[in-house]
C-alpha positions in Angstrom: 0.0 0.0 0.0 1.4 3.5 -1.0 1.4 6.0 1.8 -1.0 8.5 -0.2 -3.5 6.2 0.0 -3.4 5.2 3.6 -5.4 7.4 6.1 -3.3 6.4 9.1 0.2 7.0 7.0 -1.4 10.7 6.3 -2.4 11.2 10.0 1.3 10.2 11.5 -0.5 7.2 13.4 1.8 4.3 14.5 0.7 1.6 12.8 1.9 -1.6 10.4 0.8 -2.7 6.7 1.4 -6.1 7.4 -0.6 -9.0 8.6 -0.4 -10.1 12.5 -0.1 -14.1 12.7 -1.3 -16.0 16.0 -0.7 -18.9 16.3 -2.1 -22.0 18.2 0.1 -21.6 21.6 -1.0 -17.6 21.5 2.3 -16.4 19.8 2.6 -13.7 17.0 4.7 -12.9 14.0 4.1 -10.5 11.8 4.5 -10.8 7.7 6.3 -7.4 7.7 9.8 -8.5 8.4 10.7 -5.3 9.8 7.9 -5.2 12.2 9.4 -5.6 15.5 6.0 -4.2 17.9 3.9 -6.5 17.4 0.8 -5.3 19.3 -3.0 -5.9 17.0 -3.7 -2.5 17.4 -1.0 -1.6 15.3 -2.1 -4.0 12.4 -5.0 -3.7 10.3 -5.3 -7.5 9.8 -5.1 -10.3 12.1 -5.3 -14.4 10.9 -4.9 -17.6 12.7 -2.0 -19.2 11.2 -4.6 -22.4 10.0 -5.5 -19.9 7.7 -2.5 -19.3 6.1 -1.6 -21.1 2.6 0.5 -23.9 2.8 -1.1 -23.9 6.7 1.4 -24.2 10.0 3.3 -26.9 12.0 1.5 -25.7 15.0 -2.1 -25.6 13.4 -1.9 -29.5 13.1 -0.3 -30.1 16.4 -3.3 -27.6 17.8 -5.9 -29.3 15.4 -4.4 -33.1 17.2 -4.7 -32.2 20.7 -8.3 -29.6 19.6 -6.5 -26.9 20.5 -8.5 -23.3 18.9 -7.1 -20.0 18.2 -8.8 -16.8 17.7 -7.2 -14.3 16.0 -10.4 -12.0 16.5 
């Protein structure tokens, strides 16, 4: 996303392009390599990792044991 066309880029907030990952034990990453606050305020999209292509090691651990997330 180009800065002109990102409200919070025009109005100096503090916030992140990428996408916040939680995964199944409640952990984050974020797809923004250079993203090191990693707080869901700060990201306009949030996704369990299950929902990720090619999915995540600890999706099928989580969906073995019936572990849910909730990225909410």
């Amino acid at each position: 996303m180009h800065p002109a066309d990102c409200s919070p880029c025009e109005s100096a907030l503090d916030h992140c392009h990428g996408t916040l990952i939680v995964h199944a034990a409640g952990s984050v990453e974020c797809t923004e390599s250079d993203c090191l606050e990693t707080d869901r305020s700060r990201h306009l999209f949030v996704a369990d990792c299950s929902d990720m292509a090619g999915g995540c090691g600890c999706a099928a651990a989580a969906a073995d044991t019936g572990r849910r997330t909730r990225a909410g």
